[in-house]
N, C-alpha and C positions, 0 to 999 in steps of 0.2 A: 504494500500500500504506500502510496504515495502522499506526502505532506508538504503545503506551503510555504512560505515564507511568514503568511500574515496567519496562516492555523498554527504554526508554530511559536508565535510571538503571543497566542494567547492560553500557551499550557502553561499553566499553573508554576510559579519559581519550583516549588517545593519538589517537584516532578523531575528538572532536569539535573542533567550530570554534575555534583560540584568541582568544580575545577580545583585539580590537584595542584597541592602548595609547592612552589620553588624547593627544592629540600634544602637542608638545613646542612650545610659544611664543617665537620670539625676535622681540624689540625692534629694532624697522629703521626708522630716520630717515633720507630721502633726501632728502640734502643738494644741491640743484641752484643749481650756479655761477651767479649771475644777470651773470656778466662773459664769461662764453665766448661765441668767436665760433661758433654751432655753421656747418657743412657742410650745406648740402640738405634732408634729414626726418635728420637725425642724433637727435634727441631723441624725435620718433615713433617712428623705427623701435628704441630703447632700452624706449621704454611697449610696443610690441606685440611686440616678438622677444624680445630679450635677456632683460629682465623675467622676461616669463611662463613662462621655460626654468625658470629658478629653481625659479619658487613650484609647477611643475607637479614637478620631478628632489625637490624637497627635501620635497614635499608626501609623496611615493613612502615617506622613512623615515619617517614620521610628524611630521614637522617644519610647523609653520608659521609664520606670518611675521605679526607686528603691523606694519601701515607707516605712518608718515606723512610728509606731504611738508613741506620748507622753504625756502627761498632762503639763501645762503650766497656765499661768497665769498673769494678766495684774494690775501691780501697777503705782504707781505715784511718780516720784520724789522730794525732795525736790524741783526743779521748779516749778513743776505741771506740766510736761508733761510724758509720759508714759515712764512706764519702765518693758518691758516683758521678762517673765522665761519661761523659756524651751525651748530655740533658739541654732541652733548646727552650731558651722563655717562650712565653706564648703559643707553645701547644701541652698536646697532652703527650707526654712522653710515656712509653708504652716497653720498660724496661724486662727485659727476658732475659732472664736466669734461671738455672737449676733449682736452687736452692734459696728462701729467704735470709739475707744477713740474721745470725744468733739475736744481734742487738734490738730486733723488731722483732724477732720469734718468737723468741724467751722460751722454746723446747716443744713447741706448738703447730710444728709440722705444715704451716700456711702453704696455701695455695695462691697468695694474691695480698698484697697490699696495695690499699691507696694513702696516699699524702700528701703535702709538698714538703718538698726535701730543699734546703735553703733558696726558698720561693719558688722552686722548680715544681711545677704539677705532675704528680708521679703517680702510675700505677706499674706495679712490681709482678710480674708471674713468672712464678717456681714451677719451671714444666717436670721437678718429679712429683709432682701431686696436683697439677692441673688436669683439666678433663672438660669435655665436651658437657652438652642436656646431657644429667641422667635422669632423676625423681625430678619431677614436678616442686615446686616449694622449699627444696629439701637440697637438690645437687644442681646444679644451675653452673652452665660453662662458665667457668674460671676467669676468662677475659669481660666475655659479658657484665660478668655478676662486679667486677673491681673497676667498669669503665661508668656502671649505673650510679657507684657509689662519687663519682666526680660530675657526673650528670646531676644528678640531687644535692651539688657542692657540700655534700660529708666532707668533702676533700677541706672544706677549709675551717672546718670545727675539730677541734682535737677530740682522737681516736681515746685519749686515755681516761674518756669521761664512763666507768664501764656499765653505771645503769642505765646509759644509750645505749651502750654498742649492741644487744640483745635487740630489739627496737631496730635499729637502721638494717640490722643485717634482716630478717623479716618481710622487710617492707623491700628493702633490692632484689630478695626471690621472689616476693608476690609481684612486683612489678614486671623481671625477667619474664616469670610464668606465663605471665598473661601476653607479654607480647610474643612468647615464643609458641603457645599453643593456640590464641585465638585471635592472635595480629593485633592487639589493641595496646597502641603505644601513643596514645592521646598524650596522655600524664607526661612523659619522659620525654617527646618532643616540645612541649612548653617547658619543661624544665631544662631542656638542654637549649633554648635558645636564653636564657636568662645565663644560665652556666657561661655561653661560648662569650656573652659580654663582658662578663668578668675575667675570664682568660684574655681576652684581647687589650682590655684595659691592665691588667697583671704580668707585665711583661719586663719589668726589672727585676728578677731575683736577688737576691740578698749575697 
């Protein structure tokens, strides 16, 4: 069946297509440890699994991802707490390693940290205990789950407040969840455009 111009111009707004939003760009510098000992295809199976959960769950709200790649590297201050190379102001660096530094572990086997590391906006994955979707609410991709926690700016309230941390970690698998099982990432597209202003304006580290 065939339709006018002028029958067309009289169906109802609510009826036609809403036009899809510009997506939304964020700045991702993957930071790869050139010191980690990795495990097996630890590193391939991070390019073909892990990855592509991401850029496929965050593409869903309208999100995409500028990436580039660098080499990097994790030392120790005279404190002894970490001091890492290869971190760029004004994105999200996307640090990959084996293992999370002791000094942010504390014996706790992590799969992922976020922070900012002397103004640097940092999230940390330990591909020997990263992982793809498994459970629902419960095991939530690794990458995903520590890039949501800088999307909701946790990244800029301290982590050691710990009758949050229960709380935040929660709400980043129900959010995950949902966009990863019924596409709905309403929430975390409005959050990640308020986020990417802050990073953009956040571009002197300390």
């Amino acid at each position: 069946m065939k339709i006018t111009r002028r029958e067309f111009a009289a169906i109802p707004v609510a009826f036609r297509p809403t036009p899809a939003r510009a997506p939304l760009v964020l700045p991702v510098n993957h930071v790869i440890d050139s010191h980690a000992r990795w495990m097996g295809e630890q590193l391939p199976y991070f390019w073909s699994r892990i990855w592509p959960e991401v850029v496929r769950d965050l593409g869903r709200c309208g999100i995409g991802l500028q990436t580039k790649v660098c080499k990097g590297e994790i030392r120790r201050s005279p404190s002894g707490n970490p001091l890492l190379l290869g971190l760029e102001p004004g994105v999200i660096n996307l640090f990959v390693t084996n293992y999370i530094p002791l000094a942010w572990d504390n014996g706790r086997a992590l799969a992922g940290v976020t922070a900012r590391h002397r103004g640097y906006h940092l999230c940390m994955i330990a591909l020997n205990h990263a992982h793809v979707h498994q459970i629902p609410f419960l095991s939530i991709n690794t990458c995903l789950h520590e890039l949501l926690h800088a999307l909701f700016q946790d990244i800029l309230e301290s982590r050691k407040k710990a009758r949050f941390a229960e709380s935040r970690e929660y709400r980043i698998d129900l959010y995950a969840t949902r966009l990863w099982l019924f596409h709905d990432g309403a929430e975390i597209r409005r959050s990640a455009e308020l986020y990417l202003k802050r990073l953009q304006a956040d571009v002197k580290p300390r």
